[in-house]
C-alpha positions in Angstrom: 98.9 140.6 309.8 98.0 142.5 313.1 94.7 142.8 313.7 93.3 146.4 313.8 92.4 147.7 317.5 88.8 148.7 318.4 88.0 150.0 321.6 85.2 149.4 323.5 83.4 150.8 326.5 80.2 149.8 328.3 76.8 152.2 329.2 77.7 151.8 333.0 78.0 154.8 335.3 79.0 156.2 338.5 78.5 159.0 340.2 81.8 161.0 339.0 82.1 159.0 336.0 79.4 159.8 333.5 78.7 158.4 329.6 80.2 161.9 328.4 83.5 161.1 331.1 83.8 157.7 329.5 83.5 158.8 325.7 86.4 161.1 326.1 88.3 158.3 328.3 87.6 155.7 325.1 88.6 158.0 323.2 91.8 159.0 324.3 92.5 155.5 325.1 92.3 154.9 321.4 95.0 157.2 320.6 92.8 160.5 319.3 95.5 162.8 320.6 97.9 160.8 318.5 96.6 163.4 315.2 98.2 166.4 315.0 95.2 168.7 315.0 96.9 171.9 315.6 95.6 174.8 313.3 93.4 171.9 311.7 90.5 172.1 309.8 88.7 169.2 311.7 85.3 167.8 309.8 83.1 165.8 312.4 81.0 163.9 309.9 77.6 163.5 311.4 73.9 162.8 311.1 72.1 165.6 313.2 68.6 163.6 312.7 65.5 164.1 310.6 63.0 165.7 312.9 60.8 163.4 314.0 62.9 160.4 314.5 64.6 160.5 318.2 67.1 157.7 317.6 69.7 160.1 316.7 73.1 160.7 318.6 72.1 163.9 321.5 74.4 166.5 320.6 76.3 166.0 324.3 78.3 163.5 323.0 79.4 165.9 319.6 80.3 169.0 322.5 82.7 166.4 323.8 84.3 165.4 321.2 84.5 169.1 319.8 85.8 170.2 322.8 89.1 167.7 322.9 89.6 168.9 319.4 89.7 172.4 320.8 91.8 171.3 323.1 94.3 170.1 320.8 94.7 173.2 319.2 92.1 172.1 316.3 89.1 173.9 314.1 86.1 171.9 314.4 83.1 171.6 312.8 80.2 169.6 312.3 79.2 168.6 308.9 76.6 166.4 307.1 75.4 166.6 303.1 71.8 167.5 301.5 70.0 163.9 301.3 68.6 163.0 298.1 65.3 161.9 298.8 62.4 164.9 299.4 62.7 165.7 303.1 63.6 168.2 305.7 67.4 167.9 305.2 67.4 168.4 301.5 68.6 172.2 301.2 70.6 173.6 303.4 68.6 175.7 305.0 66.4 173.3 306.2 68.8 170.8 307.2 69.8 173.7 309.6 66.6 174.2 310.7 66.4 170.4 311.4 70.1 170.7 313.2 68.5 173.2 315.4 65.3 171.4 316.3 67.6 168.7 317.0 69.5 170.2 319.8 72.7 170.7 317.1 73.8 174.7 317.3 76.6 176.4 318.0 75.5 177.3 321.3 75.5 173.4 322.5 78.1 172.0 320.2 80.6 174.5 320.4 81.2 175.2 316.9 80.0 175.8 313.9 77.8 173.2 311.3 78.5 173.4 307.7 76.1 171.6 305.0 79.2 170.3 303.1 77.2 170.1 299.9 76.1 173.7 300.1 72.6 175.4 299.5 70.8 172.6 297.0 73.3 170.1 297.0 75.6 171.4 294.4 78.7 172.5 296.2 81.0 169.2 295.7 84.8 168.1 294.6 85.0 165.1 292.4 88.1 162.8 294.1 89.6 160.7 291.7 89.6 157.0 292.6 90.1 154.9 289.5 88.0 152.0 291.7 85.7 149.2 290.4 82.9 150.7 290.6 83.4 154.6 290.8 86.4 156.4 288.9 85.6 160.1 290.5 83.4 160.3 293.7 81.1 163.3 294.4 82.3 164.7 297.6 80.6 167.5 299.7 83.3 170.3 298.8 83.7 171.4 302.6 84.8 168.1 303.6 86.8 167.5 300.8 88.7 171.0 302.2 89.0 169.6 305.5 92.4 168.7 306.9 90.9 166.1 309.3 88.4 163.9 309.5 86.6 162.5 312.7 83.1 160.4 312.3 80.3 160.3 314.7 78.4 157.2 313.8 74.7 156.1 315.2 75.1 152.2 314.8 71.3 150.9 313.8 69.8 148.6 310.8 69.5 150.0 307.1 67.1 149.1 303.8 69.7 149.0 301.9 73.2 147.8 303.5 71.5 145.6 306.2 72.8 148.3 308.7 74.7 151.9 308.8 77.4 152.6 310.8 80.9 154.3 309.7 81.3 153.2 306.1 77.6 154.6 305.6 78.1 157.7 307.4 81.3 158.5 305.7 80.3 157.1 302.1 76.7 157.9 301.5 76.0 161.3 303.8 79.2 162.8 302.8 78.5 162.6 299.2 76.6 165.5 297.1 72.8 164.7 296.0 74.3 163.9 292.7 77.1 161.4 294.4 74.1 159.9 296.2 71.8 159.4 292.6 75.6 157.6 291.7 75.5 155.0 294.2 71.5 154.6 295.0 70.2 154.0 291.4 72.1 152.4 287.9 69.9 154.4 285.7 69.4 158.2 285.1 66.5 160.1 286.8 63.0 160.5 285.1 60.9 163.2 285.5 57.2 162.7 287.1 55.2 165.3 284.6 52.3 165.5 286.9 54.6 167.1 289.5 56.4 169.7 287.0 55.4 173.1 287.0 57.5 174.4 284.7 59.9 176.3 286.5 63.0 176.0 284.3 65.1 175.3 287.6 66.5 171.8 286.1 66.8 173.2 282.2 69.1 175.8 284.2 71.1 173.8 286.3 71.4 171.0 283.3 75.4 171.7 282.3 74.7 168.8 279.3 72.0 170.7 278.1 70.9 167.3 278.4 66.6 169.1 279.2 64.4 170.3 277.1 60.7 172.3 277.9 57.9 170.6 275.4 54.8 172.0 276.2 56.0 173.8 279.1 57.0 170.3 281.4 60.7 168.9 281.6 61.7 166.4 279.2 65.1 164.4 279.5 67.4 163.7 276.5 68.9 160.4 277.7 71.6 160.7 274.5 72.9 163.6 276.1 72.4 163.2 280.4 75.3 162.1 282.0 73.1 161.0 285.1 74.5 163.7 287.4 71.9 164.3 289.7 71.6 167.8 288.6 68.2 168.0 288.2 67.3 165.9 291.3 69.0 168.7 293.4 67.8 171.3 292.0 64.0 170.3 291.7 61.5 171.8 294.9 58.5 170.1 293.4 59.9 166.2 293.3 59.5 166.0 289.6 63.1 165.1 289.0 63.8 161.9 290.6 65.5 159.3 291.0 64.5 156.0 289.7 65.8 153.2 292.4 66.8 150.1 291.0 70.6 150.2 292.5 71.2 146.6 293.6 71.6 146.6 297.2 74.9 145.0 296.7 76.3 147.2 294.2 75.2 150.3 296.0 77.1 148.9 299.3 80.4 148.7 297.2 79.6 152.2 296.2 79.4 153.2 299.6 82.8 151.5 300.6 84.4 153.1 297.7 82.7 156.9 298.3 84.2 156.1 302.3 87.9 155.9 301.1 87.2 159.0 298.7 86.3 160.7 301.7 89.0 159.7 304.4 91.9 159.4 301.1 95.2 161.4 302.7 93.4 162.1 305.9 94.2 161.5 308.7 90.6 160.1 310.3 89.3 158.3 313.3 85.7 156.6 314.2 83.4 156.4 316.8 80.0 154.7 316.7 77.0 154.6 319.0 75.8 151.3 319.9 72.4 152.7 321.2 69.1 153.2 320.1 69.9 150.3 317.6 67.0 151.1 315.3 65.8 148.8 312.4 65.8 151.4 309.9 68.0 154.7 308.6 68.1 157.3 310.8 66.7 159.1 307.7 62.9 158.2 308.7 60.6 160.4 310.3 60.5 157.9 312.7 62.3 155.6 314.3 61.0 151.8 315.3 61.7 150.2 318.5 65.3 149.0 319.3 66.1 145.7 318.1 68.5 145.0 321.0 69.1 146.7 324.8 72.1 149.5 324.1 75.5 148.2 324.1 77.8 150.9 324.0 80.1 152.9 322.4 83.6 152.3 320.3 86.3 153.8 318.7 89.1 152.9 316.3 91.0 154.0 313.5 89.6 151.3 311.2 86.2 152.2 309.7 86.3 148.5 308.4 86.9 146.8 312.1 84.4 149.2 313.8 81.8 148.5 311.6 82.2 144.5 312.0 83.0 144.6 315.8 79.4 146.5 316.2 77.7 144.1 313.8 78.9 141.1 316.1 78.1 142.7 319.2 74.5 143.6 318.4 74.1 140.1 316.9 75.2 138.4 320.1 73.1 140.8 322.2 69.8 139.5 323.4 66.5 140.3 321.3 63.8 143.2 322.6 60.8 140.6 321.4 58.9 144.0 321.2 60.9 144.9 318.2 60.6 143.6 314.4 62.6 140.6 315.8 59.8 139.2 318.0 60.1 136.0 315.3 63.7 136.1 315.1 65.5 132.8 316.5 68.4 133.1 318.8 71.2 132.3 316.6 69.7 134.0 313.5 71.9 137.1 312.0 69.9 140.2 312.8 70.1 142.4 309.8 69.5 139.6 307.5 66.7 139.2 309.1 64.9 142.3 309.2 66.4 143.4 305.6 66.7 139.8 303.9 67.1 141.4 300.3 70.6 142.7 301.9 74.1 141.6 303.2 75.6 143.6 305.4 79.0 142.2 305.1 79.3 143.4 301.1 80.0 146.9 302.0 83.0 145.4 304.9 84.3 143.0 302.8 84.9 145.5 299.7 86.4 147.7 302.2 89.1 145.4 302.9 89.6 144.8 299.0 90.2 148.4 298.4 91.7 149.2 301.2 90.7 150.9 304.1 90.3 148.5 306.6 90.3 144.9 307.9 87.6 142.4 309.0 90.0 141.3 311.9 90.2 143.2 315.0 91.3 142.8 318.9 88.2 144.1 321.1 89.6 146.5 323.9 87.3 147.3 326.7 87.9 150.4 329.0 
């Protein structure tokens, strides 16, 4: 079987030749204007930050890739889903406003960003997969419309896959807050009482009818909730939540599985970030010190190969012994080491199984 091709090209500049020059050199090289984009809904799947954390991609890189699209006769936009958890990209409305803080607008981009999940999180398009672990898959309804699908990935560690790269960007942020309950936890939410106020919000937005109101606090009829999320999304006062006990494992197939949902019929392409390479989610309000010196950036067809050809690189990089991997031996596996509850390779491997990609590639540089 041919290995898939992944495209590589150093942090090293010239005068004349700058990192923005070289993205849009990689990515032609990898055959980008191969996709017809012409009158082409075009979704760039990205994560525009949460404010506070500065490991991010800088929206310079986004402008140039929106403005080959345009180029090509395409309708870009950038896109990214409410987040489950309580923070500043939880509603649409704040998500903006953390787009904005960001450096992500119009004005720099070139084009417009659309929360694909809507307002609270409840604007999805279930895609039927029939996989092992998810028969329908909670999709972010203005990607689902999307003709095209490019994603802009920021390669760094993760809690719960061991790192992030394309297969998380695609599977996790493009799902709705009740696709993200699916794969992050294996039970149905709970509601804290001391938090409710009584609002009414989830007994509304309940389409099981599956909450009741006893003494004026939120009570859950497990007989009748279906554990979609609902209530998490609509909740302001994080007293519908979600109780985490996904194994990490299970939760990476998930992830793998809501990816092929998201890129099924599509024409799609990848490009991931080897910089910055944080230990934790870009979801932080914070991000730690790099584990390794930046590397560069790749692109490719294959969500699968890109994922695995950044893991090797950034576990045959040299340490920063400032970083959580001060006590890390030479020949140790990075991610296992700073999340040892985790293996990065679950989420790769069941993306070969169901098809969306291979664990052997052929490294171009450019």
């Amino acid at each position: 079987m041919e290995k898939s091709k992944v495209y590589f090209t150093n942090l090293s500049t010239k005068p004349g030749l700058n990192l923005l020059d070289k993205l849009e050199k990689l990515i032609k090289k990898a055959g980008m204007e191969s996709i017809d984009f012409k009158n082409k809904y075009t979704a760039i799947k990205i994560h525009v930050g949460e404010p506070g954390n500065l490991a991010y991609l800088r929206p310079n890189y986004a402008a140039k890739v929106v403005s080959i699209i345009k180029s090509l006769g395409g309708f870009p936009f950038l896109t990214d889903s409410n987040t489950l958890y309580s923070g500043r990209r939880s509603n649409a409305l704040e998500h903006l406003e953390s787009a904005y803080e960001n450096g992500y607008n119009p004005f720099t981009v070139g084009c417009h960003i659309i929360i694909a999940d809507g307002l609270k999180g409840t604007d999805y398009t279930e895609v039927k997969l029939d996989e092992e672990y998810c028969k329908f898959a909670k999709i972010g309804t203005a990607i689902v419309d999307a003709d095209i699908i490019i994603s802009m990935n920021h390669f760094k560690g993760h809690e719960m896959t061991g790192f992030g790269g394309a297969l998380k960007n695609l599977g996790m942020g493009s799902a709705s807050r009740g696709g993200k309950l699916e794969m992050h936890s294996a039970s149905k939410p709970i509601i804290a009482s001391k938090n409710c106020v009584g609002c009414q919000m989830c007994y509304k937005n309940c389409a099981h009818d599956a909450i009741k109101m006893i003494d004026k606090k939120a009570v859950i009829d497990y007989d009748k909730c279906v554990g979609c999320g609902q209530c998490v999304a609509s909740c302001v006062y994080d007293a519908a939540r979600v109780k985490w006990d996904g194994a990490a494992d299970t939760a990476s197939m998930k992830i793998a599985e809501y990816a092929k949902a998201v890129i099924k019929d599509k024409p799609n392409f990848h490009i991931n970030f080897i910089m910055n390479v944080s230990p934790h989610c870009d979801c932080w309000d914070s991000n730690d010190t790099a584990i390794v010196p930046d590397i560069g950036i790749l692109a490719s067809f294959d969500p699968v190969a890109i994922d695995i050809a950044c893991a090797d690189l950034v576990n045959k990089a040299p340490i920063i012994h400032t970083s959580v991997l001060k006590d890390c031996s030479d020949d140790e596996d990075k991610f296992n080491h700073i999340h040892s509850n985790t293996n990065w390779k679950t989420q790769l491997e069941h993306g070969v199984k169901i098809g969306i990609g291979s664990l052997e590639y052929e490294l171009i540089e450019v």
